[in-house]
C-alpha positions as CSV (number, residue, x, y, z in Angstrom):
1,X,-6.0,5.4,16.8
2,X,-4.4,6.9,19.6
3,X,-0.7,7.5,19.6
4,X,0.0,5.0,22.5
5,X,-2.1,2.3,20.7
6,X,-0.5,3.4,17.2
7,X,3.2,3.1,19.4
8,X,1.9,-0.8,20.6
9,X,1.0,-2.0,16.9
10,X,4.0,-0.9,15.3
11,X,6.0,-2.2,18.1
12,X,4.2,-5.8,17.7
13,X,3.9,-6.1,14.0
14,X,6.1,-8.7,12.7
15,X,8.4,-6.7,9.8
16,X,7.8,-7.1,6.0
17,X,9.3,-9.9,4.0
18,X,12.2,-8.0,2.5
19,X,12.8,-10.5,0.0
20,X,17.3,-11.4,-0.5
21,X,20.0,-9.1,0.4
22,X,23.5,-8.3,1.1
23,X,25.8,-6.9,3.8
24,X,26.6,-3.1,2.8
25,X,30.3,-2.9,2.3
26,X,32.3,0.4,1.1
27,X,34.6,-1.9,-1.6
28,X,31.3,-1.9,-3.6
29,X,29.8,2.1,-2.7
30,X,30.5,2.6,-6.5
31,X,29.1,-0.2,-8.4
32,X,25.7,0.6,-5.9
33,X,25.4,3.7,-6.8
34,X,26.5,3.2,-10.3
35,X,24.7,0.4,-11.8
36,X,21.4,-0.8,-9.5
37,X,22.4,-4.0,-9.2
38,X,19.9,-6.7,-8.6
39,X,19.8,-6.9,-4.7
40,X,16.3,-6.6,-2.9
41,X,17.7,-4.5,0.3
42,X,21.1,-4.1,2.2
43,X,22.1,-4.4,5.9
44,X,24.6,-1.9,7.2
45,X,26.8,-1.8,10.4
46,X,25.2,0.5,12.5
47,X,28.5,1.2,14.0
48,X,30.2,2.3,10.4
49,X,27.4,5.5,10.2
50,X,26.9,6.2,14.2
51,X,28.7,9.9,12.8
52,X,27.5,13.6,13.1
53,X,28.7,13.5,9.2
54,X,30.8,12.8,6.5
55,X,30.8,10.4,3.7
56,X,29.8,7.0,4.8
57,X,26.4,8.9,5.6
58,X,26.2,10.7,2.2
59,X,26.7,7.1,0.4
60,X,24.4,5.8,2.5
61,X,21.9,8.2,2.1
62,X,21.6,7.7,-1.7
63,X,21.6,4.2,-1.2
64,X,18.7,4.4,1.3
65,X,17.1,6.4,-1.6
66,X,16.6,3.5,-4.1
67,X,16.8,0.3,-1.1
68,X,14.8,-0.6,2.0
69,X,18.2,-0.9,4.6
70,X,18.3,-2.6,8.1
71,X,20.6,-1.8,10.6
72,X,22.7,-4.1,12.0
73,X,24.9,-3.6,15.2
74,X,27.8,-5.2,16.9
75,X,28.1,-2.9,20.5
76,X,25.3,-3.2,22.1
77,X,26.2,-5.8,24.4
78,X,22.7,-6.2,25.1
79,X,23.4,-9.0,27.9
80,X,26.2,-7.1,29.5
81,X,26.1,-6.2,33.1
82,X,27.7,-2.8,33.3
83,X,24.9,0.0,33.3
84,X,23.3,1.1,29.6
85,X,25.1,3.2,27.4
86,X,22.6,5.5,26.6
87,X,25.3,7.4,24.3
88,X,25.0,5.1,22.3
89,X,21.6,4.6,22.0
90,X,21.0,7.2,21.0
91,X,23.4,7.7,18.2
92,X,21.9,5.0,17.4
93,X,18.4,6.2,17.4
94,X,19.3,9.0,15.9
95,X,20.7,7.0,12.6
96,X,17.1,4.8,13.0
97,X,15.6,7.9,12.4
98,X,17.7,9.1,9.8
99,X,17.2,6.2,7.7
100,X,14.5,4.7,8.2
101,X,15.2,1.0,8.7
102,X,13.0,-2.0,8.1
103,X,14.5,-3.3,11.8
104,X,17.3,-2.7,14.1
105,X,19.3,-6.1,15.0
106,X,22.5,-7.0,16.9
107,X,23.8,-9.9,18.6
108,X,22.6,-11.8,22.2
109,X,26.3,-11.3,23.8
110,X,27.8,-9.0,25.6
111,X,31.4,-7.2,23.8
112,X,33.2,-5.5,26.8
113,X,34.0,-4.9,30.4
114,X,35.3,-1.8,32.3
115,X,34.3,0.6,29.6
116,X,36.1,-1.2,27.3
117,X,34.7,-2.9,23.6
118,X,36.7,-5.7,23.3
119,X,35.5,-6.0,19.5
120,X,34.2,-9.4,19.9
121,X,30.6,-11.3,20.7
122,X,31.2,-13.4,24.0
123,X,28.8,-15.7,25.3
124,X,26.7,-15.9,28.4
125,X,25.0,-18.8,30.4
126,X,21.9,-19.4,29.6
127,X,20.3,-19.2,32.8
128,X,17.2,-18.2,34.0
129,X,18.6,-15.1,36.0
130,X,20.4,-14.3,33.4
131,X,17.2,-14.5,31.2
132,X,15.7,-12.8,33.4
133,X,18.3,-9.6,33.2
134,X,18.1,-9.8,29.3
135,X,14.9,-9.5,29.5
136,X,15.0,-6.3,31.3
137,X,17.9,-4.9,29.2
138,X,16.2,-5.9,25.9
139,X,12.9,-3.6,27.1
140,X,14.6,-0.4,28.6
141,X,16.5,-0.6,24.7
142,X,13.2,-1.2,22.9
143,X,11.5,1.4,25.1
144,X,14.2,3.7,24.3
145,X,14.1,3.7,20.8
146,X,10.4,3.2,20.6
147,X,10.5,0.3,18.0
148,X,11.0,-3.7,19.0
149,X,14.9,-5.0,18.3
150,X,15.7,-8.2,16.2
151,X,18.4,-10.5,18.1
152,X,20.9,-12.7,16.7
153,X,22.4,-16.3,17.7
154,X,26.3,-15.9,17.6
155,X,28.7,-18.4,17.2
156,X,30.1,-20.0,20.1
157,X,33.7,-22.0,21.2
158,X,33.3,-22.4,24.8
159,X,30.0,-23.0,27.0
160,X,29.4,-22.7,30.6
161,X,29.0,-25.1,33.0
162,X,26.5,-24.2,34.6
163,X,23.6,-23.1,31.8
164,X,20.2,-24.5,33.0
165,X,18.7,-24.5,29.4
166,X,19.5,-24.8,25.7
167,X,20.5,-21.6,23.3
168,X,18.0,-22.3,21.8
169,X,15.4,-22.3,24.7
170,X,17.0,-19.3,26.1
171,X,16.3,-17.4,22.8
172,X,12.5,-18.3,22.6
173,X,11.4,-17.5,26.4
174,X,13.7,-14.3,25.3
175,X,11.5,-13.6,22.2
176,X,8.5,-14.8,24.0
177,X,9.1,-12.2,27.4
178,X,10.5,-9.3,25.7
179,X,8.3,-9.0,22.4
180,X,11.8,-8.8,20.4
181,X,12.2,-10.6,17.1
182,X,14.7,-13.0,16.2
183,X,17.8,-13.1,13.7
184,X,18.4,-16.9,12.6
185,X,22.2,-17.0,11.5
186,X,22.2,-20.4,9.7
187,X,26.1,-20.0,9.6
188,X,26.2,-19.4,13.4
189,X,24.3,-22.6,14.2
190,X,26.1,-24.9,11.8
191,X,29.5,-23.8,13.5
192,X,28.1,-23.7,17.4
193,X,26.6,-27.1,16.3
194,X,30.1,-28.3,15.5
195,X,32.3,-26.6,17.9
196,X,30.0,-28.0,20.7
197,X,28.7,-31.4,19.1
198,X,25.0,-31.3,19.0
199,X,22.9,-31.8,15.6
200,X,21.8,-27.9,14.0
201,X,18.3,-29.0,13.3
202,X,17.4,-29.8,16.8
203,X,18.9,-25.9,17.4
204,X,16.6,-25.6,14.1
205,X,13.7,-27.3,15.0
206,X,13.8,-25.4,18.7
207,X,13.5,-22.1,17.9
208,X,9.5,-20.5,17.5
209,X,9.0,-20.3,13.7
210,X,6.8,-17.1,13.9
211,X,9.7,-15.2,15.6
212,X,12.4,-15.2,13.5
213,X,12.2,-12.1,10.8
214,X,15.6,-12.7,9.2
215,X,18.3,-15.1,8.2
216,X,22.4,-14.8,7.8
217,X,24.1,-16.9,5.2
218,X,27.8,-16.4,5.8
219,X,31.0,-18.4,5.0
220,X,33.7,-19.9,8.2
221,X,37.2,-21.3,8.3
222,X,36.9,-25.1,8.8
223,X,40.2,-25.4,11.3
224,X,39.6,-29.5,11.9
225,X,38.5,-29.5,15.4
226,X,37.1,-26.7,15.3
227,X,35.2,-23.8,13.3
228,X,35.8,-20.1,13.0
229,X,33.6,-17.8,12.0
230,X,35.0,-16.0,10.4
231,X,32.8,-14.6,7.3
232,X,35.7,-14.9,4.8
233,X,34.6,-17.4,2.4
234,X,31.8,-18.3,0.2
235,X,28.9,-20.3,2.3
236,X,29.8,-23.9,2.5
237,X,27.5,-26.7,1.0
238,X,26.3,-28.1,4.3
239,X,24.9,-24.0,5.3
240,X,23.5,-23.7,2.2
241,X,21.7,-27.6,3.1
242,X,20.8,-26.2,6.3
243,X,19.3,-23.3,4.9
244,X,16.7,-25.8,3.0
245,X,16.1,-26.9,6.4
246,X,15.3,-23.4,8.0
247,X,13.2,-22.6,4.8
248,X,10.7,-25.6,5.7
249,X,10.2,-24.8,9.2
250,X,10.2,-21.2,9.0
251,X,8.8,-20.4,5.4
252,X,9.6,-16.9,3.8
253,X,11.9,-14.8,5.5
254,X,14.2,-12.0,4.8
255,X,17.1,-13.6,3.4
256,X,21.0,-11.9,3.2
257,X,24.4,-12.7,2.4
258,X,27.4,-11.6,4.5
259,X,30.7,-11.0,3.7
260,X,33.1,-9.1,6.0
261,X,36.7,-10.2,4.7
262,X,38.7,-11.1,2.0
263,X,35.2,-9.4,0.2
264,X,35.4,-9.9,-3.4
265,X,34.0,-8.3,-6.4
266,X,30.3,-7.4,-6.5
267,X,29.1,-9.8,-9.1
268,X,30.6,-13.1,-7.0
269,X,28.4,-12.2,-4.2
270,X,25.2,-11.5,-6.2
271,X,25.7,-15.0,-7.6
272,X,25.4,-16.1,-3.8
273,X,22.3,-13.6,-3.6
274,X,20.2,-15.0,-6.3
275,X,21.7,-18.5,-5.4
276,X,19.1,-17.8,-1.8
277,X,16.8,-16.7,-3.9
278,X,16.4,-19.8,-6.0
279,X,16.6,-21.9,-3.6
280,X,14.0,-20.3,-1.5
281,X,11.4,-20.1,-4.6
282,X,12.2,-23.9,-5.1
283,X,11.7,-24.7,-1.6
284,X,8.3,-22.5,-0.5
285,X,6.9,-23.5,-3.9
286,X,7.2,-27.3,-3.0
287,X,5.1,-26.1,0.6
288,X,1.3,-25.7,0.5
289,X,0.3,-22.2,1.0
290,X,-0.2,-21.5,5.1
């Protein structure tokens, strides 16, 4: 096989079922590296080891030693206008080649104007000339770090006016022109579903099920009229429904938990770990093999 075919088939191969895992945090570095617990594989921040050295790398490395890691980034502002940061990719391919990740995911936003990172994920219309520059930006990043990139839906409080297609029609002709792959956050959905008023499953139902290579399962702060995603809480009953849901029309897929405040002790989370994993062998088990 020649390298340039070798380059296409890694680049078009849907990734490995990872089986269910958790977002890497540094309250738990010693209890990892202690104990083994029972966790498939861990997403990290790509943004937390983006360093020439130091600590967070050496944990990491010994982690990556004994799990299969993803990375998982909040800067790219893939949909961003301002011209590519290629400083940051490739710190960021650097790290992809230091450990060796399953995939390389962020978020389909944009996070800062005027060279500045405004430390959040802001939406876009969903138009089709914007489509048609994420499409562009998603291949000069995938052709710069040689590997296809998994996007992620975020949540949303405000929408634009003058969108010409759904989120989640937007994210498929995305998937479909670019070659990327897809993060489905269930959390995400269920809150953009409620900010905005629309049902999740037609989000759900919308999205190409042989695209998506990973799901989220996060908690939110339920404000009333509103939801904040805020990943501070234990998943809610009606995510973990929705989950089910995503399950049935999207079969086995790499499943994690992520906490990124108010993070408690290891062994609560691994209850919400194997809590995805049992209800995922309950679920594909009821489906007839594909």
């Amino acid at each position: 096989m020649s390298a340039a075919l070798a380059d296409r088939t890694a680049r078009t191969a849907k990734p490995p079922f990872l089986g269910f895992g958790l977002g890497l945090r540094h309250q738990h570095y010693d209890e990892i590296l202690g104990g083994n617990p029972p966790i498939d594989w861990f997403e990290v921040i790509s943004e937390n080891y983006m360093l020439p050295g130091g600590q967070p790398l050496r944990v990491l490395d010994r982690i990556r030693e004994c799990y299969p890691v993803v990375m998982h980034g909040v800067s790219l502002s893939i949909a961003s206008t301002a011209s590519p940061n290629f400083d940051y990719l490739q710190a960021l391919k650097d790290l992809a080649r230091r450990v060796e990740p399953q995939w390389v995911s962020d978020h389909l936003c944009w996070t800062g104007v005027h060279g500045k990172n405004l430390h959040d994920l802001l939406p876009i219309p969903y138009t089709g000339e914007a489509l048609d520059h994420v499409v562009s930006r998603v291949q000069l990043v995938q052709d710069f770090l040689g590997r296809a990139i998994v996007l992620e839906n975020v949540s949303t409080y405000v929408q634009f006016s003058n969108s010409e297609m759904t989120e989640w029609e937007f994210l498929s002709e995305l998937s479909r022109r670019s070659g990327c792959w897809l993060l489905f956050d269930v959390n995400n959905v269920y809150v953009s579903a409620f900010n905005h008023g629309y049902d999740p499953h037609t989000f759900l139902n919308g999205i190409p099920a042989d695209r998506v290579v990973q799901f989220h399962m996060a908690g939110h702060s339920h404000m009333g009229t509103h939801i904040i995603d805020t990943h501070d809480h234990p998943v809610c009953e009606d995510v973990w429904d929705l989950y089910v849901a995503a399950l049935r029309r999207f079969g086995r897929v790499s499943t994690m938990i992520e906490r990124d405040d108010n993070i408690p002790p290891l062994d609560e989370l691994l209850v919400e770990v194997n809590r995805t994993r049992e209800i995922a062998e309950q679920v594909l088990a009821d489906q007839p093999a594909a």
